[in-house]
N, C-alpha and C positions, 0 to 999 in steps of 0.2 A: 500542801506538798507538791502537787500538779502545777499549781503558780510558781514556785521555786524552782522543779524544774524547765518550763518554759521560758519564765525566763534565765536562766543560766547556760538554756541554750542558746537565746537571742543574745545573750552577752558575747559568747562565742564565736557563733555566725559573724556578727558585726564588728568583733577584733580582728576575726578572721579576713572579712574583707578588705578592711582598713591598712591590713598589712602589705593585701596584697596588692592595695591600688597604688598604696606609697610607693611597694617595692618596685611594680609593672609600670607607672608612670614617673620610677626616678626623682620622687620629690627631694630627696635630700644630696644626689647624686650634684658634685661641685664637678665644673668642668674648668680646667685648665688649657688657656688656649698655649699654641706655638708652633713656630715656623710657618705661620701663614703672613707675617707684613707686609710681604710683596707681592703678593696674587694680584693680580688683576684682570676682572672683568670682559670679558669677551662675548659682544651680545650675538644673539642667533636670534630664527622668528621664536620658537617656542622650545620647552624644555628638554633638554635631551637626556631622558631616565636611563638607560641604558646605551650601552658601547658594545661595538666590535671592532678589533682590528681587521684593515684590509690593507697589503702591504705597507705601505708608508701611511697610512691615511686612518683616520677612524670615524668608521660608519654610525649612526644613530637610529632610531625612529624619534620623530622628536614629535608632541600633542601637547595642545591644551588641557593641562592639570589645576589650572585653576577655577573652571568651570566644570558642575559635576553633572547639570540638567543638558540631555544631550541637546536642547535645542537653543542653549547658549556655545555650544564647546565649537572652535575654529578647530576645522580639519586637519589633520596633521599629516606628514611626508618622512621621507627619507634624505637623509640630509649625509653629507662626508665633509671631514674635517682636517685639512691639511696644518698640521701645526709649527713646522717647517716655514711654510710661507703666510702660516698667520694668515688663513683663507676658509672658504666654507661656502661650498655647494650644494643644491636640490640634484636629489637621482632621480631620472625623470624614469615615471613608471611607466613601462610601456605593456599597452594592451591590457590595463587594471582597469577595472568597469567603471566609466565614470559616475553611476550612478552610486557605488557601494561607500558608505560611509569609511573612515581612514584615520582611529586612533590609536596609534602604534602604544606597546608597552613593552616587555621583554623581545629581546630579537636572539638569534644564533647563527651564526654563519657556520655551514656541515660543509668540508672539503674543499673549503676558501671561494666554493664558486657558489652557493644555494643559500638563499636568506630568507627565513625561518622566522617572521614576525605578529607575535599577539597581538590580536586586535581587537578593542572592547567596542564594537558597532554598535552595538545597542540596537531599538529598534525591531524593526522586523527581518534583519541580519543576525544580533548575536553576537555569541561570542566564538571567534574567528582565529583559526590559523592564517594569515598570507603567507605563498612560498611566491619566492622570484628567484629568475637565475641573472649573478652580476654579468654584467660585460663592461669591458672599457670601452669608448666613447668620444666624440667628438663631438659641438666642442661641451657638450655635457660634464668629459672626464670618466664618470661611471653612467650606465643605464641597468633597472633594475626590469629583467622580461618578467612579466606577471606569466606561473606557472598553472598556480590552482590553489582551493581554500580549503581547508580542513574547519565544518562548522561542527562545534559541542551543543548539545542540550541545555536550553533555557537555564538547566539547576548549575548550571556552570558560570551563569553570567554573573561578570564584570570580578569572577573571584581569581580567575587564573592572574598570575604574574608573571611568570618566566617558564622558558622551553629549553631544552637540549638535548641536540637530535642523535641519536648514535648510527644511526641506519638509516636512509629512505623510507620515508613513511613508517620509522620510529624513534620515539621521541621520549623524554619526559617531560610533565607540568607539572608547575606547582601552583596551590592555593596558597593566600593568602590574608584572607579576611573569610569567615566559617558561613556567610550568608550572602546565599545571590543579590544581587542588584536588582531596580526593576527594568522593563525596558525603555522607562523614561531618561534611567540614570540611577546616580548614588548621592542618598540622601546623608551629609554628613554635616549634621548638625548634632551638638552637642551629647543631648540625648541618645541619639541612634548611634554613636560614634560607642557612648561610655556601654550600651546593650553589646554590641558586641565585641568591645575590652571584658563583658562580662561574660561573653559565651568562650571567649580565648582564655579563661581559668582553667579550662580543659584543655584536652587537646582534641580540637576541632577544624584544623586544617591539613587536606593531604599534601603526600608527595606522589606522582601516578606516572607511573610504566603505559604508555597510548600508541594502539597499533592502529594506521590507517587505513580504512575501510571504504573502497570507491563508493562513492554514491551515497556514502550512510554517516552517523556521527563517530568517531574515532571511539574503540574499543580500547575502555580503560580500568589498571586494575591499580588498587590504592598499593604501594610499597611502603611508607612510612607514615606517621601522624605526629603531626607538633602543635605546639598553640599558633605560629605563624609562621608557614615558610614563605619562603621569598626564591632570591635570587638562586641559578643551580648552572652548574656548568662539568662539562665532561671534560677529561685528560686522562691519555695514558690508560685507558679502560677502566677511569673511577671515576661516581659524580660526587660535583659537591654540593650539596644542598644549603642554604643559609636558613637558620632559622632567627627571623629578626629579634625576640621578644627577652629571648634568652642570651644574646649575644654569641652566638657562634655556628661554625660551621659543620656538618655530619659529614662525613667520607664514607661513601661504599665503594664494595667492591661490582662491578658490572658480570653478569653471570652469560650464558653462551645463549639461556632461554630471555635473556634481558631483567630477570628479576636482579634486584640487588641486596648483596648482604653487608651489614654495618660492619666497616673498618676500622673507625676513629673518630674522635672529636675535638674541635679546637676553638676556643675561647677567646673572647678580644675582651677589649675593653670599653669598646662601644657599639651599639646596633649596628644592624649591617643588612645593605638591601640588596646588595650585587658583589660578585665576585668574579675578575676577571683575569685572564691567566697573561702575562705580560711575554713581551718579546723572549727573554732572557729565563723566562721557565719559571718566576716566582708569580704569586699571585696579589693582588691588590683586594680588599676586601674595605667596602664605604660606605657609612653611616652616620644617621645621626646621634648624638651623643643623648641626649634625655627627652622621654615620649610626654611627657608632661607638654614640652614644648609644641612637639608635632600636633596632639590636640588642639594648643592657642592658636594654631597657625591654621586647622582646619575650619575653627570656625571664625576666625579673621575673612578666609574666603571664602565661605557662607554667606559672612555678613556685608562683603564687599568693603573690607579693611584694608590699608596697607599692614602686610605683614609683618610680625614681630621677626627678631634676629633668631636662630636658630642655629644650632652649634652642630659641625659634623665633623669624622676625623676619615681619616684614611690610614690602611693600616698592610705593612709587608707580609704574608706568610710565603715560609719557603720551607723545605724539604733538608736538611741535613743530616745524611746516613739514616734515613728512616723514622727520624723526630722532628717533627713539625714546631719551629717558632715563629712566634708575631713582635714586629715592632710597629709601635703609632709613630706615622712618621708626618702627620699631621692632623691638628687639629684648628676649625677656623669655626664662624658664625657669621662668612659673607655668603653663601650659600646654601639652599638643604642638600648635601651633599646625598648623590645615590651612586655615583661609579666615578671609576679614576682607572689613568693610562697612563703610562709614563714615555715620553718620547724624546730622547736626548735627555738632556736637562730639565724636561720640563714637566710638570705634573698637571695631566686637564681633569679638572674633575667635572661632572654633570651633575644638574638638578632635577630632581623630582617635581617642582615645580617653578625653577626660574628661566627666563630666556635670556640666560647667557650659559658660558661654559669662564670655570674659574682656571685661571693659568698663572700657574707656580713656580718659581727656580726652585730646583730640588739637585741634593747632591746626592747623587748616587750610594 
């Protein structure tokens, strides 16, 4: 009787997982490409994960995402992206310790003049807030003045993603992956990768409300929990939090103490690891289309592979009288797509790990 039910449990358990890895890594998920024929290619030094707009221009932190052991990884910079003249310049940082390690991840720009970027230092730095203040510039174009750093607690490393600051020296983080790094780096090999796809069956990553504290680690209190947040960005006193795994986006409301209370939720059609708010008041929200694939692709550069294709879309939300709709207004497999920006005609999307930015004719 004791054998019968032991195992009927193990029968369970392991449909249960089976289901769920199909469902979390997408295996049966058919992707349908379009409107991508005409992108093309536009190299930079290294990847640029995330975007900010600055007037005409769009800001990055661009890093080596291909390498995870910090003492292969090429240091990475701040970069601005003229699309207009089909150009691209280094913001030369001034007064940043030459000594401090420089792998940019999420970035924010608070009040068009303060930038706001995650930086996975690894090491005996950490994991790092940089603040800079922009200025325009000759014949640089922009100069970013290094302000000062906001360093987190060891249990933070290499987890944070993205920031968005509502106040000086307040902000939100989000986690992304449920276990720190070491401070070698991140170990993403096959194994270590599928452990914690198995710790994200829960929900094991926060969203945190962080006030800054001179001298000390930023004072942080958790506001929401998902399997994976990602990308988060403020408007109009709501954030938005992306949560990758589930495909969509959470809305709160921003409270007067900074705590936030749940708005709304809005669903795509495909992962999504940044969201960003466009000239024109709609948001773009960019992804890859099946995690199945982001796995092969992790351990291709592991392994020192060229990588496989991998499919991303980009996708409209906007606001009409108070209901939220999405259109996929592309879907391609020339880049792993992690953000997009629309300028004129043109759609730049970034990657999470390629060193180019993809450029699209898009009609409005």
């Amino acid at each position: 009787m004791i054998t019968k039910i032991i195992f009927s449990i193990f029968v369970i358990v392991i449909s249960w997982l089976s289901y769920y890895f199909i469902d979390v890594l997408d295996i049966f998920v058919v992707t349908q490409l379009h409107d991508h024929e005409n992108c093309k290619a536009f190299a930079i030094p290294l990847a640029a994960e995330d975007f900010e707009i600055y007037g005409n221009l769009l800001i990055s932190g661009i890093a080596d995402r291909k390498h995870f052991d910090v003492k292969d990884q090429i240091k990475g910079s701040l970069l601005y992206f003229d699309s207009e003249a089909k150009t691209y310049g280094f913001i030369k940082l001034s007064k940043f310790p030459a000594d401090l390690p420089f792998h940019p991840h999420g970035i924010y720009l608070f009040d068009n003049s303060t930038l706001y970027v995650l930086n996975h230092a690894y090491g005996d730095y950490g994991e790092r807030i940089e603040i800079f203040y922009l200025m325009e510039s000759k014949p640089e174009r922009i100069r970013a003045k290094y302000v000062r750093s906001i360093v987190f607690p060891n249990e933070f490393l290499g987890k944070l993603n993205d920031i968005a600051v509502i106040k000086d020296g307040h902000f939100y983080v989000t986690e992304w992956i449920p276990t720190p790094d070491t401070p070698e780096g991140r170990d993403v090999s096959v194994w270590t990768t599928l452990k914690r796809n198995f710790y994200m069956m829960g929900k094991n990553t926060n969203l945190y409300y962080c006030k800054e504290i001179k001298g000390q680690s930023p004072y942080c209190v958790i506001q929401d929990t998902e399997r994976s947040f990602n990308g988060v960005y403020i408007s109009n006193n709501q954030l938005f939090a992306v949560e990758s795994i589930e495909r969509k986006i959470k809305i709160y409301d921003i409270k007067e103490n900074f705590s936030l209370s749940f708005n709304a939720v809005v669903n795509f059609s495909h992962h999504i690891d940044n969201i960003l708010k466009q000239r024109d008041g709609t948001f773009l929200a960019t992804g890859i289309k099946r995690m199945i694939e982001f796995m092969i692709i992790l351990e291709e550069f592991h392994s020192g592979k060229e990588r496989s294709a991998i499919a991303g879309g980009v996708s409209r939300m906007s606001n009409d009288n108070g209901n939220w709709t999405v259109e996929e207004i592309i879907m391609q497999d020339k880049t792993f797509a992690s953000v997009a920006a629309i300028n004129d005609d043109t759609l730049i999307i970034g990657s999470a790990t390629d060193n180019y930015l993809l450029l699209c004719p898009i009609n409005k």
